[in-house]
FILUMDO-62754 format. One record per atom (N, C-alpha, C): residue number from 1; y, z, x. Coordinates in nm, 4 decimals. Last residue first. Example, Ala and Ser with C-alpha at 12.3 -4.5 7.8 and 13.67 -1.06 7.14 Angstrom:
% residues 2
2  -0.2250  0.7080  1.2850
2  -0.1060  0.7140  1.3670
2  0.0030  0.7870  1.2900
1  -0.5690  0.7800  1.3190
1  -0.4500  0.7800  1.2300
1  -0.3300  0.7800  1.3200
END
This chain:
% residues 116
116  -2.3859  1.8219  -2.9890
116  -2.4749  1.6820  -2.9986
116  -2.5253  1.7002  -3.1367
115  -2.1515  1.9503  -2.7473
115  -2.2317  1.9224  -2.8801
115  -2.3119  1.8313  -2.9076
114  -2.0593  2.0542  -2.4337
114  -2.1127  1.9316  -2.4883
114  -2.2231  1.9805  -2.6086
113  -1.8620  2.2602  -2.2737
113  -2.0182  2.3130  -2.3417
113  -1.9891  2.1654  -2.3961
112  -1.6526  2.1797  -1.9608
112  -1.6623  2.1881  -2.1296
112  -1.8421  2.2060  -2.1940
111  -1.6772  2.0574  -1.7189
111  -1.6888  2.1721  -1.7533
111  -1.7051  2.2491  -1.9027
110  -1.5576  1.7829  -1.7850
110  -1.6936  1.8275  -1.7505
110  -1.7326  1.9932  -1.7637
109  -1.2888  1.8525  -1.8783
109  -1.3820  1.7705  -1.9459
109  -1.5471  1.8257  -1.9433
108  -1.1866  1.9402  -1.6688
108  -1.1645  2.0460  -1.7390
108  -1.3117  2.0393  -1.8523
107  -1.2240  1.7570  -1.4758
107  -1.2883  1.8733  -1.4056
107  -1.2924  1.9349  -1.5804
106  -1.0261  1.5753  -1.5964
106  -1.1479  1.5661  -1.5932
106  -1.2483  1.6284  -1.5407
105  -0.7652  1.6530  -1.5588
105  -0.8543  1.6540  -1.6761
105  -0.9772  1.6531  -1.6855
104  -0.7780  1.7019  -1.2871
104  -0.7624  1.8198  -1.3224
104  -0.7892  1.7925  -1.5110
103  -0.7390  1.4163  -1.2218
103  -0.8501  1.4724  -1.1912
103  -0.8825  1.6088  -1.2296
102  -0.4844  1.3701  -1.3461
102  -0.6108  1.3325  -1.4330
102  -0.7538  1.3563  -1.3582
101  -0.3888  1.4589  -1.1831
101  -0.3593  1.5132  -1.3210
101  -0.4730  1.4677  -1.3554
100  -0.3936  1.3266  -0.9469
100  -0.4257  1.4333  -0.9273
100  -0.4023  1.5257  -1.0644
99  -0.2641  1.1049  -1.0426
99  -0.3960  1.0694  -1.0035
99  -0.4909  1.2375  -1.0202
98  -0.0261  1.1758  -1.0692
98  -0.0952  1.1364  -1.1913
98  -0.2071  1.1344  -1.1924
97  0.0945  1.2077  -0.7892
97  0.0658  1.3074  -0.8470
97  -0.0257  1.2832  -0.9870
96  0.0266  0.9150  -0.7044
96  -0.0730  1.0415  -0.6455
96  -0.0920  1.1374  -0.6925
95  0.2227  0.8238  -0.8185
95  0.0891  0.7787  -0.8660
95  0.0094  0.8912  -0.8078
94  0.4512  0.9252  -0.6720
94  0.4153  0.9549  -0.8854
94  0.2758  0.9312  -0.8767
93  0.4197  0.8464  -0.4106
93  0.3901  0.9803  -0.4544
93  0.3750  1.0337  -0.6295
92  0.4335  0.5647  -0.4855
92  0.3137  0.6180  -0.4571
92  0.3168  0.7511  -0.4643
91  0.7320  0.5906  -0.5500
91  0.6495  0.5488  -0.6201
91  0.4727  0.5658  -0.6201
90  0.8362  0.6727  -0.2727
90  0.8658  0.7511  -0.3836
90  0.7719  0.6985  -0.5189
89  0.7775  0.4227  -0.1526
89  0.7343  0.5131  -0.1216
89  0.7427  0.6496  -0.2270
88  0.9540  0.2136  -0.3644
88  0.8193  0.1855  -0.2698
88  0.7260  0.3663  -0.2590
87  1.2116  0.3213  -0.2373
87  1.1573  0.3412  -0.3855
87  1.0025  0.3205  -0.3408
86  1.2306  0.3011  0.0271
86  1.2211  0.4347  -0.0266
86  1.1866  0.4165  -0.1679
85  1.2099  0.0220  0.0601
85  1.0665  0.1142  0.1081
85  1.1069  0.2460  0.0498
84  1.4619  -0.0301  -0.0815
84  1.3305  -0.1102  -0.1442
84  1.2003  0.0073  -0.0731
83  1.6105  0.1012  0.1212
83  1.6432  0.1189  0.0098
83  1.5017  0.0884  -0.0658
82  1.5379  -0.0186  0.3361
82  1.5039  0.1318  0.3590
82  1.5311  0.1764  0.2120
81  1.6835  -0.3101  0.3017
81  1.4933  -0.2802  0.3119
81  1.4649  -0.1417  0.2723
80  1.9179  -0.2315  0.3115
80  1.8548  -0.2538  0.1663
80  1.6987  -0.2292  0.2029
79  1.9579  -0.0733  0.6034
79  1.9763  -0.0528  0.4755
79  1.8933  -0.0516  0.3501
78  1.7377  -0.1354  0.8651
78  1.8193  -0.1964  0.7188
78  1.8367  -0.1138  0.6240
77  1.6090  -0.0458  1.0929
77  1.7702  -0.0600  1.0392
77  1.8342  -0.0614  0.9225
76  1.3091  0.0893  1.0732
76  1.3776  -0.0020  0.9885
76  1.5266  0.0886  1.0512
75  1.1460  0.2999  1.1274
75  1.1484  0.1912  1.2564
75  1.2163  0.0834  1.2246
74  1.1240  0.4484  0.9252
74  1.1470  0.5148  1.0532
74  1.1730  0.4106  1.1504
73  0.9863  0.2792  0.7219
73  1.1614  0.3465  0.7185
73  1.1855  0.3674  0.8687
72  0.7427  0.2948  0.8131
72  0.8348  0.1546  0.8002
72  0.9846  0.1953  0.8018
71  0.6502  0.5420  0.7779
71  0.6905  0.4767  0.9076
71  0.7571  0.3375  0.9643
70  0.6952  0.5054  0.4884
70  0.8169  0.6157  0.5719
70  0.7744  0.5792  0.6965
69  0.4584  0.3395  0.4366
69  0.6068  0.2897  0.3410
69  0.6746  0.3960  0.4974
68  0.2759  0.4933  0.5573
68  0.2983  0.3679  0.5749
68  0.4303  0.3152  0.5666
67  0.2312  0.7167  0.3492
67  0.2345  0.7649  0.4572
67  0.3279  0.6194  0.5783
66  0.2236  0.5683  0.1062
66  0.3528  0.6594  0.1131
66  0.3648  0.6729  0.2886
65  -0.0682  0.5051  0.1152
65  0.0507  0.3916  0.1274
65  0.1763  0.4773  0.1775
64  -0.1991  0.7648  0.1925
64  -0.1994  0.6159  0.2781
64  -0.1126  0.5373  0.2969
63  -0.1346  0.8371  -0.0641
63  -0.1168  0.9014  0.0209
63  -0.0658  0.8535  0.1505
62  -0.3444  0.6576  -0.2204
62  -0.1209  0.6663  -0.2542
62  -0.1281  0.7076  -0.1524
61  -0.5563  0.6866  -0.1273
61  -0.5261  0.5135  -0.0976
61  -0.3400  0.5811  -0.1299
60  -0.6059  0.9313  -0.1973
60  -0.6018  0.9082  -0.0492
60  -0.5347  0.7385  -0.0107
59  -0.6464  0.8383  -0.4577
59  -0.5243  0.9580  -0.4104
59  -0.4977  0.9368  -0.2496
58  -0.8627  0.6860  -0.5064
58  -0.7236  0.6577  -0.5129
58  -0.6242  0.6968  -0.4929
57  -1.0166  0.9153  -0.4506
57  -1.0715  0.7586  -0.3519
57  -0.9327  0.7002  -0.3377
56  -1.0317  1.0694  -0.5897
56  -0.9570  1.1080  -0.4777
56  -0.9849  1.0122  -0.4044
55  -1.1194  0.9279  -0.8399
55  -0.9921  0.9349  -0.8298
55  -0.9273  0.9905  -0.7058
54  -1.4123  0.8700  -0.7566
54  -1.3181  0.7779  -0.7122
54  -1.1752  0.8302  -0.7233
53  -1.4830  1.1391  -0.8155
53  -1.4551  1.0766  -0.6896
53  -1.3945  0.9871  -0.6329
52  -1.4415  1.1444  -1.0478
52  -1.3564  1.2488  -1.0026
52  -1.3833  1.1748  -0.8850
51  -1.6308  0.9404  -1.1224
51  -1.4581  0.9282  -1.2060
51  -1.4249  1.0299  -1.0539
50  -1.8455  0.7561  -0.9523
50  -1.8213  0.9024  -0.9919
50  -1.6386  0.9232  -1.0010
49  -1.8722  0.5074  -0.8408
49  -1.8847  0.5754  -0.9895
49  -1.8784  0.6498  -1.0567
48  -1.7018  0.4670  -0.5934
48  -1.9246  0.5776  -0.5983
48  -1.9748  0.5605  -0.7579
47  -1.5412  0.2948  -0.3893
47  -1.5888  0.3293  -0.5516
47  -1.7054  0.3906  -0.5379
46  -1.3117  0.1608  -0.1907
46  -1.3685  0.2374  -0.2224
46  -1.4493  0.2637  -0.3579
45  -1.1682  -0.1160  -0.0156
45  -1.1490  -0.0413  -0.1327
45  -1.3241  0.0109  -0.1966
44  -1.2049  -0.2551  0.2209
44  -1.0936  -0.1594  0.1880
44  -1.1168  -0.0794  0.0981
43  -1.3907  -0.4603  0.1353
43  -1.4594  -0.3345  0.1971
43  -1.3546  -0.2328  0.2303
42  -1.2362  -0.6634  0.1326
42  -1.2716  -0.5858  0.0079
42  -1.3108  -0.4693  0.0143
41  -0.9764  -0.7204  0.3771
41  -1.0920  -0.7186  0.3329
41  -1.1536  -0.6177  0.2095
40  -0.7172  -0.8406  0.5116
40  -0.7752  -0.7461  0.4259
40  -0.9151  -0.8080  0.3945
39  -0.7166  -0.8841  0.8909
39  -0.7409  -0.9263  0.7637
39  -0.7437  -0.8385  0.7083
38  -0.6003  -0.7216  1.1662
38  -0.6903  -0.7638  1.1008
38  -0.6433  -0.8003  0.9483
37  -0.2934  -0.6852  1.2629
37  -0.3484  -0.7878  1.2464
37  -0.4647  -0.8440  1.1740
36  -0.2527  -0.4103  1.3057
36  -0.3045  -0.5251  1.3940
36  -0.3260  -0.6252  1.3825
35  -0.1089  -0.3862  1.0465
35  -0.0441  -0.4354  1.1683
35  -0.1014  -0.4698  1.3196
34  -0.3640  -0.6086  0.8532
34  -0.2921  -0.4461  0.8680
34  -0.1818  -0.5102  0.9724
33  -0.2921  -0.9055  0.5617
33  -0.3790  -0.8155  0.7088
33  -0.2622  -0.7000  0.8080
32  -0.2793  -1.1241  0.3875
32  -0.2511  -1.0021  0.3721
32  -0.3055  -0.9386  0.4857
31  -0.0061  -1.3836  0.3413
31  -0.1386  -1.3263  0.4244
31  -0.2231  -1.2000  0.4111
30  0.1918  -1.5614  0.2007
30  0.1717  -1.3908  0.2537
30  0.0128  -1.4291  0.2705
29  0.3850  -1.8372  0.3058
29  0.3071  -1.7651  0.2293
29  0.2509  -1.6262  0.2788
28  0.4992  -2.0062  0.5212
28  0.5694  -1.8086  0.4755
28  0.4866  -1.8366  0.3916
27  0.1887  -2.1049  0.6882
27  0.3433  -2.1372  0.6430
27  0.4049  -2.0207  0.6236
26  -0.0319  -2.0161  0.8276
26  -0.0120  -1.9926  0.6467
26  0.1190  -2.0215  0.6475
25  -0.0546  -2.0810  1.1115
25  -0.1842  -2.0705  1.0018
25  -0.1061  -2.0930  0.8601
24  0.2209  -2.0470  1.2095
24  0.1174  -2.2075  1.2232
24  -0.0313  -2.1842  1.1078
23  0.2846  -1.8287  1.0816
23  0.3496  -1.9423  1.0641
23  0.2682  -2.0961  1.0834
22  0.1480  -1.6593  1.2554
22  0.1587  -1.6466  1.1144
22  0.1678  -1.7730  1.0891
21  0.2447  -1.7082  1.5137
21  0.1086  -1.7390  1.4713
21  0.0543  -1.7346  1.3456
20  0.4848  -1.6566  1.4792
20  0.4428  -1.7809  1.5232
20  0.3036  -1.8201  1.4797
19  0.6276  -1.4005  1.4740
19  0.5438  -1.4411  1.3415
19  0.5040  -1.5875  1.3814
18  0.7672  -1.2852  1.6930
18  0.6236  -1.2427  1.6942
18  0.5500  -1.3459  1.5569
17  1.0405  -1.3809  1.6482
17  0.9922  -1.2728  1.6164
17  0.8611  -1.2146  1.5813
16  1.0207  -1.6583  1.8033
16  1.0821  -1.5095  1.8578
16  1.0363  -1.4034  1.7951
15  0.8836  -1.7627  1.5801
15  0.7908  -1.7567  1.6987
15  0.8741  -1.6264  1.7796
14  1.1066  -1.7786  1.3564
14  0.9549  -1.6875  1.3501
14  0.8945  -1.6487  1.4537
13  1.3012  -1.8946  1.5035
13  1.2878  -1.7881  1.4452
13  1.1941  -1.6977  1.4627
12  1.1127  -2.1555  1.5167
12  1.1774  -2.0620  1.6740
12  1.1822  -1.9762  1.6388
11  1.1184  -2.2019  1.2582
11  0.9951  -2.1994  1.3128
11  1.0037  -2.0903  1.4587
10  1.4164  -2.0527  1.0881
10  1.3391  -2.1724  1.1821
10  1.2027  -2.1437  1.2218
9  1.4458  -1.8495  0.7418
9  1.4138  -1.8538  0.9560
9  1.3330  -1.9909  1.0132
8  1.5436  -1.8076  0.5696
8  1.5901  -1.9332  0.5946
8  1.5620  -1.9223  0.7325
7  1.3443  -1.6074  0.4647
7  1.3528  -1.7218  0.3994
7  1.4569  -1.8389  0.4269
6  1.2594  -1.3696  0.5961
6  1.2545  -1.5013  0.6236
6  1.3066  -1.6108  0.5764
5  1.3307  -1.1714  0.3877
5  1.3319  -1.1692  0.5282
5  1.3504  -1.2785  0.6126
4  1.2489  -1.2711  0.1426
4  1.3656  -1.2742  0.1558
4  1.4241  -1.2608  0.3083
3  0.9742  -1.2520  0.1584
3  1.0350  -1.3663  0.1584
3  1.1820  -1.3559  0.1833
2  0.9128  -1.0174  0.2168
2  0.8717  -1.1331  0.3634
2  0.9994  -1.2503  0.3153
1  0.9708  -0.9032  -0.0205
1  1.0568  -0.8577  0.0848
1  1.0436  -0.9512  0.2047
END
């Protein structure tokens, strides 16, 4: 979506639209860092080893995104963009609900008497 956004914007372009500093570091290649600005970092992403835990590790990460995707809508003109963020967003809510299926398998799992 950066790319198509950009993809025939002058350097001036960019610098009017706040992306100057983008631009002098990483050309339009993607970057990945929040809307302040910070970097991604690995320490984003969550894990204990524990299945049921991590899966609400990953529920809270859809949740997160969806929550993200609709304040992008909210502050978007565009059409097609609002088109691309509503699928986008409608897509993290499947994953959240799947997430939350297979945590309801795996409660069922553990709970189960174990043979040997």
């Amino acid at each position: 979506m950066m790319y198509k956004l950009t993809k025939d914007a002058t350097p001036e372009q960019l610098k009017e639209a706040g992306l100057g500093e983008h631009f002098v570091d990483h050309d339009s290649a993607l970057f990945y860092r929040n809307a302040a600005g910070v970097p991604f970092t690995a320490t984003y992403i969550q894990a204990k080893g524990d299945p049921i835990a991590d899966l609400y590790e990953d529920i809270a990460a859809e949740e997160k995104a969806r929550a993200t995707y609709q304040w992008l809508i909210d502050i978007s003109d565009d059409p097609d963009i609002n088109d691309a963020l509503k699928f986008l967003r409608e897509r993290e809510v499947v994953h959240s609900q799947r997430f939350r299926e297979a945590v309801e398998l795996l409660k069922e799992y553990r709970d189960q008497k174990k043979f040997f």
